[in-house]
C-alpha positions as a Markdown table, in Angstrom:
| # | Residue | x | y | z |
|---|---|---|---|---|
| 1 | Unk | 0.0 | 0.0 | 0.0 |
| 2 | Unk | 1.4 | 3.5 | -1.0 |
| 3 | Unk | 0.9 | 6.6 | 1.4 |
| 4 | Unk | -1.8 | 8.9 | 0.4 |
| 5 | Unk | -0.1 | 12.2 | -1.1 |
| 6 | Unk | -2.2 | 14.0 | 1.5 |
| 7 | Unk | 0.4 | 14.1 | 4.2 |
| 8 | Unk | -1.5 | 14.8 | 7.4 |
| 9 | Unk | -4.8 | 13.7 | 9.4 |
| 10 | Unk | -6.0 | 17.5 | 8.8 |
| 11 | Unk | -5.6 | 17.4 | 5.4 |
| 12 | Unk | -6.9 | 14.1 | 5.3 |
| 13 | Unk | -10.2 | 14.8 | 7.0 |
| 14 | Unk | -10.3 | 18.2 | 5.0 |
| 15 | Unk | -10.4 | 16.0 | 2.1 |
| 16 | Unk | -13.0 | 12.9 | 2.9 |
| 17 | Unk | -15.2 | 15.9 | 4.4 |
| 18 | Unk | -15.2 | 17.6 | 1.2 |
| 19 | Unk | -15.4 | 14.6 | -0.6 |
| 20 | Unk | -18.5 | 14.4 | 1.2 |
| 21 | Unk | -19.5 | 17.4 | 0.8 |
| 22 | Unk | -20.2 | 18.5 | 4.7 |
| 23 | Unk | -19.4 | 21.5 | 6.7 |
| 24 | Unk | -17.1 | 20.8 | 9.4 |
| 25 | Unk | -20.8 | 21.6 | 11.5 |
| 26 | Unk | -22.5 | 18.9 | 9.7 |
| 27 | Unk | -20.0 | 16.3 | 10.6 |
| 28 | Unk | -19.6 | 17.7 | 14.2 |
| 29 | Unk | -23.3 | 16.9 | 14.3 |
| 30 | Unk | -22.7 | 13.4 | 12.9 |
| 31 | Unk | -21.1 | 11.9 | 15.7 |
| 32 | Unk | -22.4 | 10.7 | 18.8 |
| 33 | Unk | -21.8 | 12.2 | 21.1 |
| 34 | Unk | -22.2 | 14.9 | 18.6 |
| 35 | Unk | -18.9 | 17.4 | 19.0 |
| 36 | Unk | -18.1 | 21.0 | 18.6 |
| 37 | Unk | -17.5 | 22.7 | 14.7 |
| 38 | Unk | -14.6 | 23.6 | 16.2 |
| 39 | Unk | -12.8 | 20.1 | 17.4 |
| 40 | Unk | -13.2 | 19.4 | 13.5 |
| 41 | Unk | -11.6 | 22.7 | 12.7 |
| 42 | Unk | -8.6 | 22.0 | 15.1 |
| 43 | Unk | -7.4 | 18.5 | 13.5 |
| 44 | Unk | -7.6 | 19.9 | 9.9 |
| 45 | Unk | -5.4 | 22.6 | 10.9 |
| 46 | Unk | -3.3 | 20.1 | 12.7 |
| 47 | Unk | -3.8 | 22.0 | 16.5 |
| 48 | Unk | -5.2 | 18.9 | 17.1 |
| 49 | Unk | -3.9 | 15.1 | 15.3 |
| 50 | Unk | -4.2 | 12.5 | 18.2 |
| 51 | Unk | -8.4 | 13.3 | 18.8 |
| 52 | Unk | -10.5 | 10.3 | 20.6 |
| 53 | Unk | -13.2 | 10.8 | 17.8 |
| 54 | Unk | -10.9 | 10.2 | 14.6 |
| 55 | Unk | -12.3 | 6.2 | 14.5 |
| 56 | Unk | -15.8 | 8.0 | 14.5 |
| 57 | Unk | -15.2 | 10.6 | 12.3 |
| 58 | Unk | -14.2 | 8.1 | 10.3 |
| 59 | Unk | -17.3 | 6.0 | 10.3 |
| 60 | Unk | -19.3 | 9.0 | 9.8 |
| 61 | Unk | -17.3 | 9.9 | 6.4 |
| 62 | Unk | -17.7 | 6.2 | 5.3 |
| 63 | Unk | -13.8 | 5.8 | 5.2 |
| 64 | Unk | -10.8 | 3.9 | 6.6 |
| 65 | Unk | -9.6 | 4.8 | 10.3 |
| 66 | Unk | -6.3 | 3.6 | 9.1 |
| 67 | Unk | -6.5 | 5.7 | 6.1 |
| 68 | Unk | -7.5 | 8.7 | 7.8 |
| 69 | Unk | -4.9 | 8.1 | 10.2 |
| 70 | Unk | -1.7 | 6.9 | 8.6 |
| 71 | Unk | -2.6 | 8.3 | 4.7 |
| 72 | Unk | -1.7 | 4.4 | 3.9 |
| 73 | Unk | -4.5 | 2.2 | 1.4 |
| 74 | Unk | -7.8 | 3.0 | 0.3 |
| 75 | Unk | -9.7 | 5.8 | 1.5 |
| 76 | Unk | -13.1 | 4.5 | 0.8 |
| 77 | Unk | -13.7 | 0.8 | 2.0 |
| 78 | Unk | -14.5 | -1.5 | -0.7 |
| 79 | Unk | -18.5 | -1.9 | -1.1 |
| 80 | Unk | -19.9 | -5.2 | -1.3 |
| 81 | Unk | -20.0 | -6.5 | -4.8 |
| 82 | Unk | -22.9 | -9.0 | -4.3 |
| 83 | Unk | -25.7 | -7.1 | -2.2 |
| 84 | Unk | -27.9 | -10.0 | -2.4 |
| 85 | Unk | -25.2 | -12.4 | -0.4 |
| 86 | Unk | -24.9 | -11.5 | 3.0 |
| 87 | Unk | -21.4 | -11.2 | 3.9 |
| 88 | Unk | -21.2 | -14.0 | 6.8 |
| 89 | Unk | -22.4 | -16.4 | 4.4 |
| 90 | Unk | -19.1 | -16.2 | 2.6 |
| 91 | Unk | -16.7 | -16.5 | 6.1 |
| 92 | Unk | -19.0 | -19.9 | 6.9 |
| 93 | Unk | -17.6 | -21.5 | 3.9 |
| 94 | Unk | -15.0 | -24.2 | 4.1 |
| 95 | Unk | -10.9 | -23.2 | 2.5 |
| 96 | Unk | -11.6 | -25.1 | -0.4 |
| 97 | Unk | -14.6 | -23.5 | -1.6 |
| 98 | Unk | -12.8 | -20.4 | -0.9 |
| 99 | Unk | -10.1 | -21.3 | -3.3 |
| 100 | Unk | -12.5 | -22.3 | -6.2 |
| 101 | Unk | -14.5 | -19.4 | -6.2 |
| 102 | Unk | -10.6 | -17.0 | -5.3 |
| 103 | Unk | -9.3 | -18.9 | -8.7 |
| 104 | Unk | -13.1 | -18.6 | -10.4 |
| 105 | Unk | -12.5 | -14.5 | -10.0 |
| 106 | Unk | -8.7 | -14.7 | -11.0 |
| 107 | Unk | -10.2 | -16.4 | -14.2 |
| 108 | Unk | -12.9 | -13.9 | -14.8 |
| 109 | Unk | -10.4 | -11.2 | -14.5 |
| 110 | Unk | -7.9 | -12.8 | -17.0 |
| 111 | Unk | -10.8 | -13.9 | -19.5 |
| 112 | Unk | -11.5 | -9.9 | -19.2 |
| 113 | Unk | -7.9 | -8.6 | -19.3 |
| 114 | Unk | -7.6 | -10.7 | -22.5 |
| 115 | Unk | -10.8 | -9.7 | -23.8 |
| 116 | Unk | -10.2 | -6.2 | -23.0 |
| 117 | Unk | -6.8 | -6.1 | -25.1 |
| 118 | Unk | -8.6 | -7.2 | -28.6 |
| 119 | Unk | -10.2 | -4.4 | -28.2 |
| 120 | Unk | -7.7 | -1.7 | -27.5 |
């Protein structure tokens, strides 16, 4: 995983909150225990990086603590690709259904890479 560009919690928030188009009030209002408009305002001007609130300010933006945190991986969380499969139905199977259907995708994805190249 590479470090986000965005070199600091502040500017990170700054940019999921954007990205999500609240006012530092909105998301203040988000949590609970809702917080103050200016708590928000003192991590993205770094006064303030180590808050209590960052892993629910990050569940309130819908991204990673870790991201938010560090700058490292994703900022969004991968959705589910298969809303009509509950999750927990897919940790109950046994390893060797998980490898059929891990080497099923890796097919699909080659079949499309190739696909994809007669194309270009």
């Amino acid at each position: 995983m590479t470090p986000s560009p965005i070199n600091s919690i502040g500017a990170r928030l700054l940019a999921a909150r954007k990205k999500r188009g609240l006012s530092q009030e909105a998301l203040a209002k988000l949590l609970n225990p809702p917080i103050s408009q200016s708590a928000i305002a003192h991590i993205e001007i770094g006064r303030n990086e180590t808050s209590r609130h960052i892993v629910w300010i990050a569940a309130a933006l819908h991204v990673r603590a870790e991201w938010l945190v560090t700058g490292k991986g994703e900022m969004f969380e991968m959705e589910w690709p298969w809303p009509d499969t509950p999750r927990y139905t897919l940790e109950e199977l046994p390893p060797p259904v998980l490898e059929d259907i891990g080497d099923y995708i890796k097919m699909k994805i080659a079949q499309q890479a190739r696909h994809s190249e007669e194309y270009d």
